[in-house]
mmCIF file as gemmi writes it, N, C-alpha and C atoms, coordinates in Angstrom:
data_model
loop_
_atom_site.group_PDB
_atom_site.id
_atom_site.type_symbol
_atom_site.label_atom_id
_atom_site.label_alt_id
_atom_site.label_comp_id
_atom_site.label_asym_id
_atom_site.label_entity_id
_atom_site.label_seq_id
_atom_site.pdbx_PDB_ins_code
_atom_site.Cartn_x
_atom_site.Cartn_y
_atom_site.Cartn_z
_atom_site.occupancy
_atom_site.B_iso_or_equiv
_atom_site.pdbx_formal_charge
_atom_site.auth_seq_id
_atom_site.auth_asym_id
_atom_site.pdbx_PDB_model_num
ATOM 1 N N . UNK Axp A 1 ? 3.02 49.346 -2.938 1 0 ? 1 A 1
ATOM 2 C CA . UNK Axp A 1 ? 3.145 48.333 -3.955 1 0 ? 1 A 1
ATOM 3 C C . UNK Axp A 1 ? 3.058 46.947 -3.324 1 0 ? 1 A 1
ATOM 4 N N . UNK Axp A 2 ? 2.247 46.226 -4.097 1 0 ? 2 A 1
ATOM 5 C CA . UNK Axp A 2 ? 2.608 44.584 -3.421 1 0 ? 2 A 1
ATOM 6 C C . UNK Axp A 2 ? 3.742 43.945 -3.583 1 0 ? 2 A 1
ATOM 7 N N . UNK Axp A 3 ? 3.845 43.146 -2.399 1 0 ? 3 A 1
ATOM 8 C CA . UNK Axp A 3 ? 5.226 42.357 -2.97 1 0 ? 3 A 1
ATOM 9 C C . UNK Axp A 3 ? 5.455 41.172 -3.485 1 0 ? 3 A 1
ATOM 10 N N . UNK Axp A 4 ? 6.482 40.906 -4.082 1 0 ? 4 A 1
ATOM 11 C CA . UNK Axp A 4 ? 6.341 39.618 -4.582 1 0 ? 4 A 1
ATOM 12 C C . UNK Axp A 4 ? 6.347 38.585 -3.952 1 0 ? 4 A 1
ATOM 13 N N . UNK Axp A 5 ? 5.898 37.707 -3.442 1 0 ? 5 A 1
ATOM 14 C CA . UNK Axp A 5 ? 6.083 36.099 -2.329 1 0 ? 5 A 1
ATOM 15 C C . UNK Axp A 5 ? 6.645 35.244 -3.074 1 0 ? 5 A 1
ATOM 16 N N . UNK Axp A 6 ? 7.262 34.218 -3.182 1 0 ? 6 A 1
ATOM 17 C CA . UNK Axp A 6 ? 7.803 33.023 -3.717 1 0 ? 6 A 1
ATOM 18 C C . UNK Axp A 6 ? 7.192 31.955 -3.365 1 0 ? 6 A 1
ATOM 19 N N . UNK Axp A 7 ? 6.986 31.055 -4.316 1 0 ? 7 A 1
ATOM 20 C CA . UNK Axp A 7 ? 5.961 29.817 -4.128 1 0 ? 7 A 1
ATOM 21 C C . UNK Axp A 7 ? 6.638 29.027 -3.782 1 0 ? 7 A 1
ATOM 22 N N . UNK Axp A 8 ? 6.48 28.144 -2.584 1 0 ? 8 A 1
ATOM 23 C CA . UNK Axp A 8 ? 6.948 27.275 -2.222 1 0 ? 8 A 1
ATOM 24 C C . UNK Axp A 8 ? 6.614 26.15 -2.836 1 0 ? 8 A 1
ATOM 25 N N . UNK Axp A 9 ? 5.891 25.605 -3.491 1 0 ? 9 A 1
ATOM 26 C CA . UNK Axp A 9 ? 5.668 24.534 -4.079 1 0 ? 9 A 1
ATOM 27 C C . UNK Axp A 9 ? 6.753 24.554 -5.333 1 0 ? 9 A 1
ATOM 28 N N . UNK Axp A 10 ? 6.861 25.894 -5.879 1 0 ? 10 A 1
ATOM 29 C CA . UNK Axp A 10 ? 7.381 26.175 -7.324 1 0 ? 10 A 1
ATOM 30 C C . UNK Axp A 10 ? 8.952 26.053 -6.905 1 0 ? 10 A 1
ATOM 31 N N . UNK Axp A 11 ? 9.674 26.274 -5.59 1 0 ? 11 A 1
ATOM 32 C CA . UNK Axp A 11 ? 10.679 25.605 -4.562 1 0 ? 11 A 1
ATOM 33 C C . UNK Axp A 11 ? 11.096 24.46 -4.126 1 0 ? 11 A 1
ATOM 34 N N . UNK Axp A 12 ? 10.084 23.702 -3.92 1 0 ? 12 A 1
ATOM 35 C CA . UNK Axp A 12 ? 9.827 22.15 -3.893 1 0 ? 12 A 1
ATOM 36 C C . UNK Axp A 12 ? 10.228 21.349 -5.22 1 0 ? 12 A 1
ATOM 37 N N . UNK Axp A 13 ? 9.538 21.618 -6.646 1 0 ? 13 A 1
ATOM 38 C CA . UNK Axp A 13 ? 9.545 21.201 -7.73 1 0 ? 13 A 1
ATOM 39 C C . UNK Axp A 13 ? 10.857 21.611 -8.444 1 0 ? 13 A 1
ATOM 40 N N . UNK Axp A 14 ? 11.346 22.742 -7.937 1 0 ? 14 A 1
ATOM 41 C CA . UNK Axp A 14 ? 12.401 22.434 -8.729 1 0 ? 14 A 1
ATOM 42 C C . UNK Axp A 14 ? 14.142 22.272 -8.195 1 0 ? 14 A 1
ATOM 43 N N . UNK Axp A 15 ? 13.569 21.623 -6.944 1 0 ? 15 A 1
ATOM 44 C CA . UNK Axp A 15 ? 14.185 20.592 -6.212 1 0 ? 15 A 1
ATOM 45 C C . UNK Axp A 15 ? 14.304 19.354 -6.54 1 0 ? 15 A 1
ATOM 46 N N . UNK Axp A 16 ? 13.407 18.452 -6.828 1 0 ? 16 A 1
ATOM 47 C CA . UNK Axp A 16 ? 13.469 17.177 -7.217 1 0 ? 16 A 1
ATOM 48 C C . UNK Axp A 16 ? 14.392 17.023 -8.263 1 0 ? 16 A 1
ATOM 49 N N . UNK Axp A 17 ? 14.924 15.586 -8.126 1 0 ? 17 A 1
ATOM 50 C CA . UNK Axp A 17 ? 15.461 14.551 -9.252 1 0 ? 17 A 1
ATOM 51 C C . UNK Axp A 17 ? 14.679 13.124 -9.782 1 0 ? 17 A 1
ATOM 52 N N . UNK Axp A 18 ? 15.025 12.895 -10.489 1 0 ? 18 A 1
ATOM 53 C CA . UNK Axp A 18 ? 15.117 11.789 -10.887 1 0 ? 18 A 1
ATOM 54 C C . UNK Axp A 18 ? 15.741 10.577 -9.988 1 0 ? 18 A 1
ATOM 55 N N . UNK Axp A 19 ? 15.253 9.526 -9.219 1 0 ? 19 A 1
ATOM 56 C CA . UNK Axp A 19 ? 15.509 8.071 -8.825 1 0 ? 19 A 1
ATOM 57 C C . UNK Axp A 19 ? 16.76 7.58 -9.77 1 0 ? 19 A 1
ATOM 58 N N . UNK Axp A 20 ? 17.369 7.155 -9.133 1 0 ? 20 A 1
ATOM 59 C CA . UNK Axp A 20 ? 18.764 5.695 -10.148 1 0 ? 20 A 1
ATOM 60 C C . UNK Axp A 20 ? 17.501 4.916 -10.211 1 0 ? 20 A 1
ATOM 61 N N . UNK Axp A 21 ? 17.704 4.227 -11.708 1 0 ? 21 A 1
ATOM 62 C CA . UNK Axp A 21 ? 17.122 3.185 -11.854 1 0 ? 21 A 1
ATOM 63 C C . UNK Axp A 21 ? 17.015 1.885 -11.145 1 0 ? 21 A 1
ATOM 64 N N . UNK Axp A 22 ? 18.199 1.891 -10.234 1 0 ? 22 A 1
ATOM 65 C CA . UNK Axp A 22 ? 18.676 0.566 -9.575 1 0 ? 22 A 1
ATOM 66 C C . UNK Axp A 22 ? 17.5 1.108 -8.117 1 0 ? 22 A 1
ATOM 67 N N . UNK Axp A 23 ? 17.572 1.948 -7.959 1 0 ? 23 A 1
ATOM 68 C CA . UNK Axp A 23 ? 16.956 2.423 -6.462 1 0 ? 23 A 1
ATOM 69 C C . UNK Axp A 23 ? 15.111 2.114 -6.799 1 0 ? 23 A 1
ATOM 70 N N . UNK Axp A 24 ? 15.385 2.748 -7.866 1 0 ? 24 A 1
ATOM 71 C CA . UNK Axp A 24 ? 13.397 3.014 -8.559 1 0 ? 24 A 1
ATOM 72 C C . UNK Axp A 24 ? 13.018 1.258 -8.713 1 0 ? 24 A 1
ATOM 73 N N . UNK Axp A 25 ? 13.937 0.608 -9.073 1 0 ? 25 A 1
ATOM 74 C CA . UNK Axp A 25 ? 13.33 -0.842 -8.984 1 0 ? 25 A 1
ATOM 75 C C . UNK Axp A 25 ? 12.987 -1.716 -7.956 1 0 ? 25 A 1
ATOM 76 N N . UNK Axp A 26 ? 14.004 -1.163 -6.964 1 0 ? 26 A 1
ATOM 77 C CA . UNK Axp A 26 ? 14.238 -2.045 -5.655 1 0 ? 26 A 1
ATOM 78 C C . UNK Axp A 26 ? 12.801 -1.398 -5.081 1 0 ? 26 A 1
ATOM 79 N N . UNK Axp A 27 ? 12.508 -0.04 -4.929 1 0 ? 27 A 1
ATOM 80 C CA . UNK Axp A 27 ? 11.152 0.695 -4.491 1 0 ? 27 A 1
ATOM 81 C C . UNK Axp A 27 ? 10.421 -0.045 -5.019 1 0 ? 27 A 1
ATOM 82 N N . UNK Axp A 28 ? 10.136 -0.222 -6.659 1 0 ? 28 A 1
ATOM 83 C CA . UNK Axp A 28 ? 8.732 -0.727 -7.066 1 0 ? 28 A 1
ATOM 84 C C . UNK Axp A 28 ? 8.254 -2.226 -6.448 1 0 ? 28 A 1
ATOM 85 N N . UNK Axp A 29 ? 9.867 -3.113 -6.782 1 0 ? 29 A 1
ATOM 86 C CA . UNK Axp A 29 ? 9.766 -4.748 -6.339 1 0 ? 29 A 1
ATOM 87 C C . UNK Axp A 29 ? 9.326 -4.836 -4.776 1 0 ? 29 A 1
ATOM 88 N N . UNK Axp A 30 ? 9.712 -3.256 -3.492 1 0 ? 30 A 1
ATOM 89 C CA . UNK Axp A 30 ? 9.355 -3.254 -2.454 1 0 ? 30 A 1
ATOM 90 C C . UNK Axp A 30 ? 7.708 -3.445 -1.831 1 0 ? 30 A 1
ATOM 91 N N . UNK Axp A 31 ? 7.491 -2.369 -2.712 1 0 ? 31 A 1
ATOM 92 C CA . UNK Axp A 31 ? 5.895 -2.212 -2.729 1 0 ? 31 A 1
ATOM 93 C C . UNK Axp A 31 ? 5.127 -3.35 -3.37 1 0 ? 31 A 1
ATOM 94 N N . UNK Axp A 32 ? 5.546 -3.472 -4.045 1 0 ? 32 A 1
ATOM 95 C CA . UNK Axp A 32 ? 4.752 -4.922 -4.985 1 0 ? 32 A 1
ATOM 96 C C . UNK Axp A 32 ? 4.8 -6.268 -3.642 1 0 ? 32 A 1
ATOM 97 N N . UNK Axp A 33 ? 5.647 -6.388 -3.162 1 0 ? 33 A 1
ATOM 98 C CA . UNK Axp A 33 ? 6.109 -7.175 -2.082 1 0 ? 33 A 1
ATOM 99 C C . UNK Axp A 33 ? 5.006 -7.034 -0.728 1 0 ? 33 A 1
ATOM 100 N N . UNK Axp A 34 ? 5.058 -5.589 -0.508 1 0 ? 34 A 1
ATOM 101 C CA . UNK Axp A 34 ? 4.241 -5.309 0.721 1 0 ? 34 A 1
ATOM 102 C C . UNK Axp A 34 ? 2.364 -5.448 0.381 1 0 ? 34 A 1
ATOM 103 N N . UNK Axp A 35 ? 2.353 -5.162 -1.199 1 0 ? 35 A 1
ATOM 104 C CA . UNK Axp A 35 ? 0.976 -5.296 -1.403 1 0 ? 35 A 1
ATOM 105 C C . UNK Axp A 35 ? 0.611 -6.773 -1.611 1 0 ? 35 A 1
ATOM 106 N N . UNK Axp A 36 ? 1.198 -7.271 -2.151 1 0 ? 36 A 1
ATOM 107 C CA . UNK Axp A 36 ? 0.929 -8.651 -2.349 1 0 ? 36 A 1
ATOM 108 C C . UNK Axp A 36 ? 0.931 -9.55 -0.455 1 0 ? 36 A 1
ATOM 109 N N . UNK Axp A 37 ? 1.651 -9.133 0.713 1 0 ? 37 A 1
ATOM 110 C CA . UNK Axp A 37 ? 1.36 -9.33 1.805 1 0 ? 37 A 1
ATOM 111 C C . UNK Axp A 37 ? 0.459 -8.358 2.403 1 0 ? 37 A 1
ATOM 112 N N . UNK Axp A 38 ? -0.418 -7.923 2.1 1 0 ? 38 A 1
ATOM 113 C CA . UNK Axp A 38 ? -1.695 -7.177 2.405 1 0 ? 38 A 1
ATOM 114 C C . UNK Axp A 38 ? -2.702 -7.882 1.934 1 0 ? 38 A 1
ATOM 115 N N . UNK Axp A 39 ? -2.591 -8.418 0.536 1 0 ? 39 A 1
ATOM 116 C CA . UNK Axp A 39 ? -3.312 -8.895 0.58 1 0 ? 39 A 1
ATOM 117 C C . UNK Axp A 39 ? -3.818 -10.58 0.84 1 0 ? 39 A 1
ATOM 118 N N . UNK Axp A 40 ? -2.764 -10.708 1.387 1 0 ? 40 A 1
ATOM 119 C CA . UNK Axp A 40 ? -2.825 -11.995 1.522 1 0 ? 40 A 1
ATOM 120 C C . UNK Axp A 40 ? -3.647 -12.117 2.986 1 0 ? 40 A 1
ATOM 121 N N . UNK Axp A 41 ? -3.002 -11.216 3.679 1 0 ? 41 A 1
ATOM 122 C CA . UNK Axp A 41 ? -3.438 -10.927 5.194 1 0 ? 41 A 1
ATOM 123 C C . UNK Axp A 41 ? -4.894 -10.641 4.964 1 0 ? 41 A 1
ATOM 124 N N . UNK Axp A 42 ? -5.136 -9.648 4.18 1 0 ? 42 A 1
ATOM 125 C CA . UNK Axp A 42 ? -7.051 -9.371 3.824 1 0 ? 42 A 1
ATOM 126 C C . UNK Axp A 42 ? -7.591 -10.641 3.285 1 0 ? 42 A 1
ATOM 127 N N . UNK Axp A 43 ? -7.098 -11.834 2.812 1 0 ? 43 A 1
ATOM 128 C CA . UNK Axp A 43 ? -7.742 -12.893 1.992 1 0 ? 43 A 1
ATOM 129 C C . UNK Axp A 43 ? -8.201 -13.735 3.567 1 0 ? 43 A 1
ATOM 130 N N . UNK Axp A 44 ? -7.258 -13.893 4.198 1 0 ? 44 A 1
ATOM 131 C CA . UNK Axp A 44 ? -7.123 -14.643 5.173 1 0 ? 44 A 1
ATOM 132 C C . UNK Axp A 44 ? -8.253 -14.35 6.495 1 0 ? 44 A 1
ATOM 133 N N . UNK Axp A 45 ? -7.585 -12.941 6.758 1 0 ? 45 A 1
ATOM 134 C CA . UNK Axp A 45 ? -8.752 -12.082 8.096 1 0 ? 45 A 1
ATOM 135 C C . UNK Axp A 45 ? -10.159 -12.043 7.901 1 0 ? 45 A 1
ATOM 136 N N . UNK Axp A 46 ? -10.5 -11.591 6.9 1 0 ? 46 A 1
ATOM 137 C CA . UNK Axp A 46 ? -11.642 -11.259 6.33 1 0 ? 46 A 1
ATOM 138 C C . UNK Axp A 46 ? -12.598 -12.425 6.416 1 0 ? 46 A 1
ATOM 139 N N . UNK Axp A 47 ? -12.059 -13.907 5.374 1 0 ? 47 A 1
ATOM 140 C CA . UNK Axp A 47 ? -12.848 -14.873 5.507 1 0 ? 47 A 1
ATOM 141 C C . UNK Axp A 47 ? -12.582 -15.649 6.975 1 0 ? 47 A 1
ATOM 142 N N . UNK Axp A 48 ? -11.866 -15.863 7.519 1 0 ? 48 A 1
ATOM 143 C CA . UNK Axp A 48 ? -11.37 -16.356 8.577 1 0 ? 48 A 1
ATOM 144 C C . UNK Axp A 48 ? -12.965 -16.791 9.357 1 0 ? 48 A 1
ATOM 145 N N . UNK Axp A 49 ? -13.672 -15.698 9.522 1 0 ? 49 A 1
ATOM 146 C CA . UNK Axp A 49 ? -14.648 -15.547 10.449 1 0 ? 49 A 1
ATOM 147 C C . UNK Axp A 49 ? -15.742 -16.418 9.316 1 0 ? 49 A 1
ATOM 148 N N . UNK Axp A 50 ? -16.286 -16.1 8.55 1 0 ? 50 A 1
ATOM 149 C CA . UNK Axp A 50 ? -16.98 -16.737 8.229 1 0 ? 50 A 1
ATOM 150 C C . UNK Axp A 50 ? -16.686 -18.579 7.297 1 0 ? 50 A 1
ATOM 151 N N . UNK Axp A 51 ? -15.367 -18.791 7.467 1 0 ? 51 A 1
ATOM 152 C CA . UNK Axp A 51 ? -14.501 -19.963 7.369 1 0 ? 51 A 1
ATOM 153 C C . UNK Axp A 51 ? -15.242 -21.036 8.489 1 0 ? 51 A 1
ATOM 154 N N . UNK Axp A 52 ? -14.964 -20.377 9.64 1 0 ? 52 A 1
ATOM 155 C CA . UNK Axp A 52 ? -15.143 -21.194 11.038 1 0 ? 52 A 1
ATOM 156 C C . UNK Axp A 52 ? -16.366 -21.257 11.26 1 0 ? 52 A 1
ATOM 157 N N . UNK Axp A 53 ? -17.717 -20.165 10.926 1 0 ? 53 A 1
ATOM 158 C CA . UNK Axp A 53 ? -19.049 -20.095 10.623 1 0 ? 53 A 1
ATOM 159 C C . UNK Axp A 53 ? -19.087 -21.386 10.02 1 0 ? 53 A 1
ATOM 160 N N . UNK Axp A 54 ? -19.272 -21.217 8.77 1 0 ? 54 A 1
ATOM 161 C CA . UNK Axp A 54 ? -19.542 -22.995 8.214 1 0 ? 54 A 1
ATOM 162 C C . UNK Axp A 54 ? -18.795 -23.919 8.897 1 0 ? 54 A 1
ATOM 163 N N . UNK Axp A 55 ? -17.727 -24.293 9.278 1 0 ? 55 A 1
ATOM 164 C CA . UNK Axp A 55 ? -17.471 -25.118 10.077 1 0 ? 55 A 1
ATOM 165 C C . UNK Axp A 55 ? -18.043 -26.104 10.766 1 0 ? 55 A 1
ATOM 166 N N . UNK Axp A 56 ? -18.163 -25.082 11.69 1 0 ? 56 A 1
ATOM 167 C CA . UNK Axp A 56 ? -18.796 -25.08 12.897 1 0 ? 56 A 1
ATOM 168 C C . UNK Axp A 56 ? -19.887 -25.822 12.79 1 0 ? 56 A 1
ATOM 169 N N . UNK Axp A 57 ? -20.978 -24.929 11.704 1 0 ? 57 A 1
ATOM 170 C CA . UNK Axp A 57 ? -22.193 -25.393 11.204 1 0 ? 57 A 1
ATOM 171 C C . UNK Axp A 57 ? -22.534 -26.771 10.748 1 0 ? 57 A 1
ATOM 172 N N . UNK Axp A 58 ? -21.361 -27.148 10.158 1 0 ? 58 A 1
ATOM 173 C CA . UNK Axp A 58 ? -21.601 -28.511 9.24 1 0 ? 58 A 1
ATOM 174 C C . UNK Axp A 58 ? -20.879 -29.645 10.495 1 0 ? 58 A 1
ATOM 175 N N . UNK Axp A 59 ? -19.829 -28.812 11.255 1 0 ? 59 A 1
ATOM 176 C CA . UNK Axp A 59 ? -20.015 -30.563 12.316 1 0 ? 59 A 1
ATOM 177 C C . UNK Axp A 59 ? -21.071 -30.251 13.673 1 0 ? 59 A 1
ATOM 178 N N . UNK Axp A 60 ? -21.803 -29.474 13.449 1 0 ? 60 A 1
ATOM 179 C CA . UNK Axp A 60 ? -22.934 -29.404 14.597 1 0 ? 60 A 1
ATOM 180 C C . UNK Axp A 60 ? -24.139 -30.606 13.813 1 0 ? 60 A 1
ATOM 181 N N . UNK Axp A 61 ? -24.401 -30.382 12.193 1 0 ? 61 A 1
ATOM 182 C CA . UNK Axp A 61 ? -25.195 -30.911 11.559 1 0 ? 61 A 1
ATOM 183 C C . UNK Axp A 61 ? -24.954 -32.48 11.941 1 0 ? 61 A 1
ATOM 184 N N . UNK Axp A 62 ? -23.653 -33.183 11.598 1 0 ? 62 A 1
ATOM 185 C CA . UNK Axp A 62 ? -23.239 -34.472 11.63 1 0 ? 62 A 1
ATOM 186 C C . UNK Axp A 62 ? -23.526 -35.136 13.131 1 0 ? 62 A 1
Protein backbone atom coordinates (compact mmCIF):
# COMPACT_ATOMS: atom_id res chain seq x y z
CA UNK A 1 0.00 0.00 0.00
CA UNK A 2 1.26 3.58 -0.45
CA UNK A 3 1.77 5.74 2.22
CA UNK A 4 0.55 8.74 3.13
CA UNK A 5 3.41 11.80 3.18
CA UNK A 6 2.39 15.10 4.72
CA UNK A 7 2.80 18.30 2.86
CA UNK A 8 4.99 20.48 4.10
CA UNK A 9 3.83 23.48 2.60
CA UNK A 10 0.15 22.48 3.88
CA UNK A 11 2.53 22.60 7.51
CA UNK A 12 3.91 25.87 6.76
CA UNK A 13 0.38 27.48 6.00
CA UNK A 14 -1.18 26.50 8.70
CA UNK A 15 1.38 27.89 10.80
CA UNK A 16 1.10 31.42 9.98
CA UNK A 17 -0.66 34.40 11.71
CA UNK A 18 -1.72 37.40 11.17
CA UNK A 19 0.91 40.70 11.84
CA UNK A 20 -0.36 43.33 14.91
CA UNK A 21 -1.37 46.08 13.08
CA UNK A 22 1.12 48.28 14.92
CA UNK A 23 4.05 45.86 13.61
CA UNK A 24 2.34 45.59 9.81
CA UNK A 25 2.63 49.46 9.70
CA UNK A 26 5.98 50.06 11.03
CA UNK A 27 7.01 47.11 8.11
CA UNK A 28 5.06 48.92 5.39
CA UNK A 29 6.36 52.76 6.53
CA UNK A 30 9.93 50.59 6.60
CA UNK A 31 9.91 49.56 3.13
CA UNK A 32 8.34 52.60 1.72
CA UNK A 33 11.41 54.33 3.45
CA UNK A 34 14.04 51.96 1.94
CA UNK A 35 12.38 52.26 -1.56
CA UNK A 36 12.06 55.73 -1.71
CA UNK A 37 16.18 55.67 -0.76
CA UNK A 38 16.77 53.39 -3.72
CA UNK A 39 15.50 55.37 -5.55
CA UNK A 40 16.91 58.26 -4.93
CA UNK A 41 20.38 56.55 -5.08
CA UNK A 42 19.22 55.20 -8.84
CA UNK A 43 18.15 58.98 -9.74
CA UNK A 44 21.49 60.14 -8.71
CA UNK A 45 24.09 57.07 -9.97
CA UNK A 46 22.58 56.52 -13.07
CA UNK A 47 22.58 60.21 -14.35
CA UNK A 48 25.65 61.14 -12.49
CA UNK A 49 27.75 59.95 -15.50
CA UNK A 50 26.09 61.48 -18.09
CA UNK A 51 25.52 64.85 -15.73
CA UNK A 52 29.40 65.39 -15.89
CA UNK A 53 29.29 64.32 -19.82
CA UNK A 54 27.52 67.59 -20.61
CA UNK A 55 29.46 69.39 -18.30
CA UNK A 56 32.37 68.82 -19.26
CA UNK A 57 31.20 69.37 -22.84
CA UNK A 58 29.77 72.80 -22.49
CA UNK A 59 32.94 74.30 -20.52
CA UNK A 60 35.32 72.70 -23.13
CA UNK A 61 32.91 74.68 -25.75
CA UNK A 62 33.37 78.21 -23.78
Amino acid sequence: MAEQHKNPFKELEASLREAPPGMKKKIMNDIAAAKLVMDMASLFSINLGSALRKLFRTLGEN
